[in-house]
C-alpha positions in Angstrom: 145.0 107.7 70.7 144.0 105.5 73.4 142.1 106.9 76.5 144.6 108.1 79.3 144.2 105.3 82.3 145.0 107.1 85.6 142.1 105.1 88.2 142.5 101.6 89.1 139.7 98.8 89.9 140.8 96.0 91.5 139.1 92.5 92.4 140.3 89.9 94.3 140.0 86.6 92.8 141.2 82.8 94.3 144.0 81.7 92.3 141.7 79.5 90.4 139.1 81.9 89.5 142.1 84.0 87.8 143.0 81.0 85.6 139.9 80.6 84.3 138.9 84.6 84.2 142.2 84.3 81.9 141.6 81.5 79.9 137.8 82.7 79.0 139.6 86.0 78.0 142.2 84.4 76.0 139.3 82.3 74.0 137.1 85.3 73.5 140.2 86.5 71.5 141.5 89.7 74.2 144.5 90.0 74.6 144.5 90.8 78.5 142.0 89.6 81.6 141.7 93.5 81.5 140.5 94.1 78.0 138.1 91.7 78.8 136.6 93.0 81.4 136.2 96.4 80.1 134.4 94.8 77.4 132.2 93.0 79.8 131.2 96.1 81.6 131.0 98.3 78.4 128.7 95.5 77.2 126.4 95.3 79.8 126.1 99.5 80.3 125.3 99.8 76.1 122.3 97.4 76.6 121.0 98.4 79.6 121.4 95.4 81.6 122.4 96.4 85.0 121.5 93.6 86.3 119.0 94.1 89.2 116.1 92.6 87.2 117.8 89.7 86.3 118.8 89.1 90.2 114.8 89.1 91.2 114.4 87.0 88.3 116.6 84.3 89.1 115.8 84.6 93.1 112.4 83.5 92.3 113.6 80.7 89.9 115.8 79.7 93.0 112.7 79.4 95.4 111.0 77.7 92.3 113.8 75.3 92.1 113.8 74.9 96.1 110.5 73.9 95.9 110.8 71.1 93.1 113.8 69.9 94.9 112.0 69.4 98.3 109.6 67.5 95.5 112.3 65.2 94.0 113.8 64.4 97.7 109.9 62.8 98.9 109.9 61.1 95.3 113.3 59.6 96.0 112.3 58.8 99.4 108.8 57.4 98.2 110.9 55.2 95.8 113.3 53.9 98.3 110.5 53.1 100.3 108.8 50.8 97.8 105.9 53.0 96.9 104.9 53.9 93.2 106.2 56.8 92.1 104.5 59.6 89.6 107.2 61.9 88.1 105.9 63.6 85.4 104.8 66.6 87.2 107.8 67.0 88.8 109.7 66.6 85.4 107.3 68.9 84.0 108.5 71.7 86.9 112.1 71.3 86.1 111.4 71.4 82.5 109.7 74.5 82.7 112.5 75.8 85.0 115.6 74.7 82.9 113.5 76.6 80.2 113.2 79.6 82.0 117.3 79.6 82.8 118.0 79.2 79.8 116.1 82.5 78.8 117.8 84.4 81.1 120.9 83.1 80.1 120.8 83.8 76.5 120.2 87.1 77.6 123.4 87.5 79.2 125.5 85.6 76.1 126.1 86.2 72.8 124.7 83.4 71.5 121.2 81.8 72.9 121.7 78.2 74.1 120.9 75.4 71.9 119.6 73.1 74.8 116.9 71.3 75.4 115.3 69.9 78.4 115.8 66.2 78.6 113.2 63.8 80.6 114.2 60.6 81.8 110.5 59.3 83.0 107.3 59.4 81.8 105.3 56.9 83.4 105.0 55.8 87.1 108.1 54.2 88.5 107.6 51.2 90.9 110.8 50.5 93.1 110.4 46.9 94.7 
């Protein structure tokens, strides 16, 4: 017999967000946006995963990612200027932050993500 649902939880979701909440349930094979959810949250209270560590995790990788992007911004303003430009440490940040995403992300799927980091320059760039 199924368990006796007297207490309500409600979130309010854009129009938008709904569709999609929806369609990820529907392709995940529930039945309802509902069913899904419960499974989400039974999920994530089986294994532990409450989520605070993951939250200072990815608030460092966000500072991290701040950082490299204040990098790329005097690269691209280097390059516009005509000066020659070294990338690969830069690349090499971003590398090592998509790999660390990714980590924390296949924690929170089912499956771990295939990806891999794809660099696009590996020698000095000189913008004339």
């Amino acid at each position: 017999m199924p368990a006796s649902r007297t207490s309500r939880l409600s979130v309010r979701a854009s129009p938008v967000e709904l569709k999609l909440w929806n369609h990820i349930a529907h392709s995940h094979g529930h039945v309802t946006t509902s069913d899904w959810i419960r499974s989400l949250l039974a999920s994530a209270e089986f294994s532990g995963n409450d989520g605070p560590p993951v939250s200072d995790e990815l608030r460092r990788l966000r500072t991290q990612l701040s950082r490299v992007g204040n990098n790329l911004n005097q690269l691209a303003h280097s390059a516009n200027c005509g000066d020659a430009v070294h990338c690969g440490s830069v690349l090499d940040d971003i590398e090592t932050l998509i790999h660390q995403f990714d980590r924390i992300l296949s924690r929170s799927r089912k499956k771990p993500s295939n990806r891999t980091a794809r660099r696009k320059c590996d020698t000095t760039v000189t913008v004339h």
